[in-house]
C-alpha positions as CSV (number, residue, x, y, z in Angstrom):
1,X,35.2,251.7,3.9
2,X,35.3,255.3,2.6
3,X,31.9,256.0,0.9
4,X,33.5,259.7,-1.0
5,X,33.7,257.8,-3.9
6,X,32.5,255.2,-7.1
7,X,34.7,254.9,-9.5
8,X,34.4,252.8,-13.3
9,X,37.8,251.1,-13.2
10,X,37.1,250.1,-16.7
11,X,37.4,253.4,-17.5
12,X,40.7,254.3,-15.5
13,X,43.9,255.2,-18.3
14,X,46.9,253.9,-18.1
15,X,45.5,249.9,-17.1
16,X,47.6,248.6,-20.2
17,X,51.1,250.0,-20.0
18,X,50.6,249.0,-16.1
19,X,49.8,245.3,-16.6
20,X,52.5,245.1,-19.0
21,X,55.4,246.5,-17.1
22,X,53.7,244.2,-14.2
23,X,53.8,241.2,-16.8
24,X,57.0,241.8,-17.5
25,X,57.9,241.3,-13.8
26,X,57.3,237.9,-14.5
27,X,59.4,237.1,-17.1
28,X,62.3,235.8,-14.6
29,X,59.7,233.0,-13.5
30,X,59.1,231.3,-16.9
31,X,61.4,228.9,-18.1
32,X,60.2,229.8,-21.4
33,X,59.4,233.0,-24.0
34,X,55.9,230.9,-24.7
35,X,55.3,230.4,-20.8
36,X,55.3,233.5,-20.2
37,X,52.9,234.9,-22.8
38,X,50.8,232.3,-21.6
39,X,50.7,233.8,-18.3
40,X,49.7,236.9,-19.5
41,X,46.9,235.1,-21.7
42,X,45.6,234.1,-18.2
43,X,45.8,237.5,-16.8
44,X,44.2,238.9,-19.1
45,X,41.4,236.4,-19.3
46,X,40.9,236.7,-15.1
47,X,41.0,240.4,-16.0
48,X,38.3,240.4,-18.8
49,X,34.4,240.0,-18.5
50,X,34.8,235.9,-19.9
51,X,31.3,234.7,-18.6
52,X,33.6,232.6,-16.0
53,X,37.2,232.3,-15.4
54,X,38.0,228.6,-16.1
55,X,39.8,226.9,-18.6
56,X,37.3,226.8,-21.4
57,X,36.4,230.4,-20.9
58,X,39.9,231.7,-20.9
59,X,41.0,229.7,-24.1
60,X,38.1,231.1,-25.8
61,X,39.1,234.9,-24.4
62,X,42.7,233.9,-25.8
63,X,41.3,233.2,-29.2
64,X,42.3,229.1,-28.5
65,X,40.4,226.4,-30.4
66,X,40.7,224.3,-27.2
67,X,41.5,224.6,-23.5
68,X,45.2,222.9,-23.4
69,X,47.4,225.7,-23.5
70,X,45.4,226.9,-20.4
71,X,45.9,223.8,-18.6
72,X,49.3,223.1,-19.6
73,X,50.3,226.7,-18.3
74,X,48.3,225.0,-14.9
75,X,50.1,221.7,-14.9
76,X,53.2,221.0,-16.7
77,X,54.3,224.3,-18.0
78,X,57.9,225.1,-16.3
79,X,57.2,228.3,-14.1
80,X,58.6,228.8,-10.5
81,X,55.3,229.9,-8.4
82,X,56.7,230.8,-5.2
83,X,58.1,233.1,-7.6
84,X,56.0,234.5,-8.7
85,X,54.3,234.9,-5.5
86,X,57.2,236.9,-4.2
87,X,56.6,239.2,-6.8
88,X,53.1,239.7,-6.5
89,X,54.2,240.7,-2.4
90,X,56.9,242.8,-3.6
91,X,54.6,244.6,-6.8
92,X,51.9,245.5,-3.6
93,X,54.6,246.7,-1.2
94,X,56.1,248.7,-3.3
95,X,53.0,250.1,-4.5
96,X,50.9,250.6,-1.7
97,X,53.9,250.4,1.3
98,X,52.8,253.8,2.5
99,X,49.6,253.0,2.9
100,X,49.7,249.4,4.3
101,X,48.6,249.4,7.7
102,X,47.7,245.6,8.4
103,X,48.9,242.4,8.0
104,X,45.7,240.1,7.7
105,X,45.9,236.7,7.9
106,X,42.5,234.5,7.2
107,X,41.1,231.4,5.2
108,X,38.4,230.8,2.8
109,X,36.7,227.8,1.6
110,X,36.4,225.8,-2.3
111,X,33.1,223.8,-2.0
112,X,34.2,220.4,-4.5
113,X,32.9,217.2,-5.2
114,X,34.5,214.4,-5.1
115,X,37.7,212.9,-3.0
116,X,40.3,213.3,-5.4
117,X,41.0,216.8,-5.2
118,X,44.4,217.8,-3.4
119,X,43.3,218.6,0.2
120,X,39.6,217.7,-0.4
121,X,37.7,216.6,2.7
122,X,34.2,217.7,4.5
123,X,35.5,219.9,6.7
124,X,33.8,223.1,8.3
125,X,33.9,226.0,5.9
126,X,33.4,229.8,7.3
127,X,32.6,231.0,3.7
128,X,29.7,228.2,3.3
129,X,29.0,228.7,7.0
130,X,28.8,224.9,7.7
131,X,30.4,221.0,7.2
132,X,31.0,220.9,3.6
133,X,33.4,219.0,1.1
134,X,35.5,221.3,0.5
135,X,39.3,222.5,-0.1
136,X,40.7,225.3,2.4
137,X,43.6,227.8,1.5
138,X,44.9,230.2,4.0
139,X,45.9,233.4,2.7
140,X,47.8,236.5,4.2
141,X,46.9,239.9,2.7
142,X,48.4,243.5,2.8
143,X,45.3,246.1,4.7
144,X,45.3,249.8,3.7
145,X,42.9,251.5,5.9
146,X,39.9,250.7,3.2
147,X,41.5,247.8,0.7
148,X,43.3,244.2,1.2
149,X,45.7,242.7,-1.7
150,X,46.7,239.2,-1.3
151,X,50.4,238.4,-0.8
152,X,50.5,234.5,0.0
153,X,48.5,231.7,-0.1
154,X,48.7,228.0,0.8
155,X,46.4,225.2,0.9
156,X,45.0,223.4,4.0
157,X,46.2,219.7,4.2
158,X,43.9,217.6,6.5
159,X,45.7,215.3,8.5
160,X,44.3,212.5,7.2
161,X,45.7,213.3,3.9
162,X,49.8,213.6,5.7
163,X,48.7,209.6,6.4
164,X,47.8,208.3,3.4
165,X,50.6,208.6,1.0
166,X,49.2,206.8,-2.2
167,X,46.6,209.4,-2.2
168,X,48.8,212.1,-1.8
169,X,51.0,210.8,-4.5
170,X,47.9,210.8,-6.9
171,X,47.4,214.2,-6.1
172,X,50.7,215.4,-6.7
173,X,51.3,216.7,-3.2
174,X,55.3,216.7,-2.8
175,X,56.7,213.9,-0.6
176,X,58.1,217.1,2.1
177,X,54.4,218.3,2.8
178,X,53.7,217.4,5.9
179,X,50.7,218.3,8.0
180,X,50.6,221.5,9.8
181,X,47.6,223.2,11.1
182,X,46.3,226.4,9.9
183,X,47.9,228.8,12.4
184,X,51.5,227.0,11.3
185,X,50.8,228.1,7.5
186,X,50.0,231.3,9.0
187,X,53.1,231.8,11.0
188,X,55.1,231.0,8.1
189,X,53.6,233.3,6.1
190,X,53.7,236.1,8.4
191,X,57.6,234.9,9.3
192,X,58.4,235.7,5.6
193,X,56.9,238.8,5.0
194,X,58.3,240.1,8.1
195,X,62.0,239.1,6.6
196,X,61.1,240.9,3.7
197,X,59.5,243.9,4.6
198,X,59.6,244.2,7.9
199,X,57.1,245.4,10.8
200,X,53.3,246.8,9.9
201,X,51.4,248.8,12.5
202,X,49.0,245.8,12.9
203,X,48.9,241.8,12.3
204,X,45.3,240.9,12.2
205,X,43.6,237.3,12.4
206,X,40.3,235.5,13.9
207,X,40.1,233.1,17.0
208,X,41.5,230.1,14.7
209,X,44.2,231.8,14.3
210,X,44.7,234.1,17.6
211,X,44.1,230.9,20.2
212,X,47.5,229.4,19.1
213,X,50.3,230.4,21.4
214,X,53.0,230.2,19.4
215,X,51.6,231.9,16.7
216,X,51.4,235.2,19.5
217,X,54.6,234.6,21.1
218,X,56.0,234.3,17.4
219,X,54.8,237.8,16.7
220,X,55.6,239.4,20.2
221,X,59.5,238.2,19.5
222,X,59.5,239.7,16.4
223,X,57.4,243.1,18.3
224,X,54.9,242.9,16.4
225,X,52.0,244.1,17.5
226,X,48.5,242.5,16.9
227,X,44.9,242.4,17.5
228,X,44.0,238.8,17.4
229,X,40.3,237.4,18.2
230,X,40.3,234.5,20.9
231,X,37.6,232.2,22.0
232,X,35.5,233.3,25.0
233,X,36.4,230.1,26.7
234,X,41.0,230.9,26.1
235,X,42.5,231.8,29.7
236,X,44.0,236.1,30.4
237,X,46.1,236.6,33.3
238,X,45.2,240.0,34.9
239,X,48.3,242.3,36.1
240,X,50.7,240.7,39.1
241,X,48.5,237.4,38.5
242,X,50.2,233.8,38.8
243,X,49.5,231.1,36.0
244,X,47.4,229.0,38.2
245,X,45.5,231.9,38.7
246,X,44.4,232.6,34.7
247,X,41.0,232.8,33.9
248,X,38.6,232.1,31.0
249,X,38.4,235.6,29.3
250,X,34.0,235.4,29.0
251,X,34.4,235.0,32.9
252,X,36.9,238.2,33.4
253,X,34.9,240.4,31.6
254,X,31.2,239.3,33.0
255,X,32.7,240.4,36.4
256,X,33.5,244.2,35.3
257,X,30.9,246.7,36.0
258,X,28.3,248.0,33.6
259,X,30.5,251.6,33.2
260,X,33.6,249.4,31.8
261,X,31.6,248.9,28.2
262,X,32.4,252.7,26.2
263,X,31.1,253.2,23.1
264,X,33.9,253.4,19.9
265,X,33.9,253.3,16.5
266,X,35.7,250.6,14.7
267,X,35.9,252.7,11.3
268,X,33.3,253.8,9.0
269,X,31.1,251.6,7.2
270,X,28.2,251.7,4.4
271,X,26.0,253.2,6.8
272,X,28.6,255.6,8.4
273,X,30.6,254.6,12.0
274,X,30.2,251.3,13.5
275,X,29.5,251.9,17.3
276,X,30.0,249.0,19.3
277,X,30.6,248.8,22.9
278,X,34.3,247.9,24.2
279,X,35.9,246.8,27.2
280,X,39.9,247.6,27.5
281,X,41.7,245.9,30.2
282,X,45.6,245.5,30.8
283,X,47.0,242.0,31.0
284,X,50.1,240.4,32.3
285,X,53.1,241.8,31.0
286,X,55.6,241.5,33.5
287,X,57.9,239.4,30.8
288,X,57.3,242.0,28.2
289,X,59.6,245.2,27.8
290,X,58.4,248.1,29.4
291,X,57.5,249.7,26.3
292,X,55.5,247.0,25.3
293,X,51.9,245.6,26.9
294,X,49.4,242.8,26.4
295,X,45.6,243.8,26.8
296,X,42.7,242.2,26.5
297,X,39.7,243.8,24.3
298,X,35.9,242.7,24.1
299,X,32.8,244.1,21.9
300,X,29.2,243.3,21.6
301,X,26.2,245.0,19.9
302,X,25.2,248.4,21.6
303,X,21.7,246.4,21.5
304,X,22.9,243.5,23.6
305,X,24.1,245.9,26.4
306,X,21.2,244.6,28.7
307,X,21.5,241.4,27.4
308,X,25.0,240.1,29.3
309,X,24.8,236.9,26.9
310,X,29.0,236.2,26.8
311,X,28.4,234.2,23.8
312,X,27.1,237.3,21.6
313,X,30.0,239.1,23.0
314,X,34.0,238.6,21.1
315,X,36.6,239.0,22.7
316,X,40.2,239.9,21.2
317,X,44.2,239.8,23.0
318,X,46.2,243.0,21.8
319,X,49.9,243.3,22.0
320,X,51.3,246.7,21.4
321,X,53.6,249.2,22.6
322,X,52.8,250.5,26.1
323,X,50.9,254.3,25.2
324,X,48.3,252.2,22.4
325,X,44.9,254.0,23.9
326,X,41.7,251.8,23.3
327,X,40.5,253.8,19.8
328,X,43.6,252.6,18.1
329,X,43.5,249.0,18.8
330,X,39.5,249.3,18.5
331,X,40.1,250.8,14.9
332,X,42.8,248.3,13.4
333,X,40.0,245.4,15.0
334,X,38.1,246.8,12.6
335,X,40.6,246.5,9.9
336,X,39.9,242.7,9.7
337,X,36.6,242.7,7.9
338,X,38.3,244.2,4.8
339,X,39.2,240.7,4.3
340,X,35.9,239.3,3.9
341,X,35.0,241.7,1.3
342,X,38.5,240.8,-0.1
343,X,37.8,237.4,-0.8
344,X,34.5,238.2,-2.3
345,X,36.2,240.8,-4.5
346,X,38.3,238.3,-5.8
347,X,36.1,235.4,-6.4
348,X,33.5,238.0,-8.2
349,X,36.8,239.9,-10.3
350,X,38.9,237.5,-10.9
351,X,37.2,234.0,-10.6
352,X,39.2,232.6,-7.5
353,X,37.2,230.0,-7.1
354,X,36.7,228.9,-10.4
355,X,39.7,226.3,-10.8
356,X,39.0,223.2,-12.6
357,X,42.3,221.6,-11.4
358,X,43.0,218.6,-8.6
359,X,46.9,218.7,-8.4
360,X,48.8,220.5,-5.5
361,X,50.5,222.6,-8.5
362,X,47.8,223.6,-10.2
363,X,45.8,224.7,-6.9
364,X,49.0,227.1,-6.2
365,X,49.1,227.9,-9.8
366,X,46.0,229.1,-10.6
367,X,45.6,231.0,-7.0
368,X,48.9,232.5,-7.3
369,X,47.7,234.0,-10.6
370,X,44.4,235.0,-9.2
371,X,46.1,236.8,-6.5
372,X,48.3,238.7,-8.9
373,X,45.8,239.9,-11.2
374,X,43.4,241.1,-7.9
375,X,46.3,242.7,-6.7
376,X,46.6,244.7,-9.7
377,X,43.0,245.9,-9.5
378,X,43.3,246.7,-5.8
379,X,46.3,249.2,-7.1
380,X,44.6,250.3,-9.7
381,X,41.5,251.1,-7.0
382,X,43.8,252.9,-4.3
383,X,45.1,255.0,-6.9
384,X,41.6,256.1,-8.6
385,X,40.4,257.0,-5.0
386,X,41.3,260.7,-4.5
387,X,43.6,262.2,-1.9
388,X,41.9,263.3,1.4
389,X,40.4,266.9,1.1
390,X,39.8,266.4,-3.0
391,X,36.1,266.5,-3.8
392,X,34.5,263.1,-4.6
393,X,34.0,262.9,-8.1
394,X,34.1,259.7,-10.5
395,X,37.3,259.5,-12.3
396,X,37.1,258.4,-15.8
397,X,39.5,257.4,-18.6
398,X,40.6,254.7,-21.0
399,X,41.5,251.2,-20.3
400,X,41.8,248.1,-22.4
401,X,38.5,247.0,-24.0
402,X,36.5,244.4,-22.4
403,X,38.4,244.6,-18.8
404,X,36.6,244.0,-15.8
405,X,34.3,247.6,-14.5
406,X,34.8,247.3,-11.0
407,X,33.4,250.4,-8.3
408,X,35.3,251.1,-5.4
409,X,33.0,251.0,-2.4
């Protein structure tokens, strides 16, 4: 991420006549006049420095003597979400569309208690870095080259939840959801905003999402190209190879000489570039186009180049046109991690994960509106950040009292 500037978004003008011509872009979705000034209640609240971002907090932010309006706005209030959601895709294309260079797709974990929650179940997290009871959503996010805004969301449903209907009744999970794993949500996800908005230079995921074949050949029928991570264990077929002949990826890249590791940067970070060491190899293609190529890419620690431990090494399957050179598909790799600060962003701006609800509805309600209102600040961020060749200098301004300061990094 660029370090050129900080910037006191609290400070930015023109955040109010923004978020209400954005509000407004809502007003199809809400059955009702009150609805919908509910909804911007709830923006607001996500928006403002309330000590947290539940329902308690944002009644008292409103000015409400109790929580119900909040909840009802999360429950039975009639407002079309996926409608909503659609908006919030089409407010940060048409906003940042020049600038989008990724497609990200990723998950993040809700630690919870109990077993009544919709989704609920100990389960391995990647945010908590272990087994824990938690909820899992998978999200797809528009990149820039230093920002993400979220476009899509949908939570996880363990299987054992598809086979046990009374629970999923009490949980208000419709009687059509039916289990799908995390790289279907994905493909669906990606399938719509490819229908919508067409191609992006890059669709970016991790090895739970790039080890599922149909989720690559999905994208490569579309030509769409990707950086994906894979397992060290997932099979490669080498140019002119047979299938019988595929082998595990950790195995190809162990037998390549020591001068087949260069040093690249996969962008700049805190600290300035982060040099890793890469391996770029072609892979069969012989079904593909001829403008279009499969590759395989590896990288591991410029420490661990003595090391040769294949598990401290990842490993990564690239589909793009034919004349991609290394550097490009090594810098939109990079691209990925702006996710993981994403999600943090979001759960520290806009209280993601501070839901107090257990229904199906109000899981997609409240995320949907957590989405929107971080998609606004990632605008507002992009747009502080000065054009390349300005000087660096803090940009300052009015904005609403009480809304969130963020800095951009």
């Amino acid at each position: 991420m660029s370090p050129t500037l900080s910037v006191d978004l609290a400070e930015f003008e023109g955040w109010q006549a923004e978020f209400d011509r954005l509000h407004e872009r809502l007003r199809p979705y809400a059955a009702q006049g009150r609805t919908h000034a509910r909804m911007k209640c709830h923006l607001e609240g996500v928006l403002g420095k309330a000590e947290r971002k539940n329902g308690w907090h944002l009644a008292e932010a409103a000015g409400d003597e109790s929580p119900y309006a909040m909840q009802h706005l999360m429950g039975r209030a009639s407002w079309d979400v996926e409608g909503v959601r659609e908006e919030t895709r089409r407010y940060v294309q048409e906003e940042l569309g020049s600038e989008i260079v990724a497609r990200i797709v990723d998950e993040s974990g809700f630690l919870k208690k109990g077993k009544k929650s919709a989704g609920v179940e100990r389960q391995y997290s990647g945010t908590a870095g272990r087994v824990e009871n938690c909820q899992i959503g998978v999200f797809l996010a528009y990149a820039t080259a230093s920002e993400c805004a979220y476009v899509d969301a949908q939570l996880y449903l363990p299987e054992s939840w598809t086979k046990d209907p009374a629970r999923c009744r009490a949980a208000g999970i419709p009687k059509d959801v039916v289990f799908q794993t995390k790289p279907q949500l994905a493909q669906r996800m990606l399938e719509r905003a490819h229908a919508e908005d067409g191609p992006v230079d890059w669709v970016l995921a991790d090895e739970v999402y790039g080890k599922c074949k149909e989720l690559r050949r999905s994208l490569e029928e579309r030509r769409q190209s990707y950086v994906l991570a894979v397992s060290r264990n997932v099979k490669v077929r080498l140019p002119g190879q047979k299938a019988y002949k595929a082998r595990r990826v950790d195995e190809v890249v162990a037998g390549l000489p020591a001068d087949a590791w260069q040093p690249l940067s996969a962008g700049d970070g805190s600290k300035g570039p982060r040099l890793y060491d890469w391996v770029w190899l072609k892979a069969e293609s012989s079904d593909l186009p001829d403008e279009w190529r499969r590759f395989v890419l590896a990288r591991r620690s410029l420490d661990d180049a003595k090391k040769k431990d294949a598990k401290k090494i990842a490993y990564y399957f690239v589909f793009a046109p034919a004349a991609v050179t290394p550097k490009e598909a090594v810098e939109a790799a990079g691209l990925r991690w702006n996710i993981e600060s994403g999600f943090e962003q979001a759960k520290q701006e806009v209280g993601l994960d501070e839901y107090e609800v257990r229904q199906w509805e109000g899981w997609h309600r409240f995320i949907t509106l957590g989405l929107l209102a971080h998609a606004f600040l990632t605008v507002q961020r992009v747009r502080a950040r000065p054009k390349k060749g300005a000087p660096a200098e803090t940009c300052r301004g009015r904005a609403p009292r009480g809304w969130t300061a963020i800095s951009s990094p």
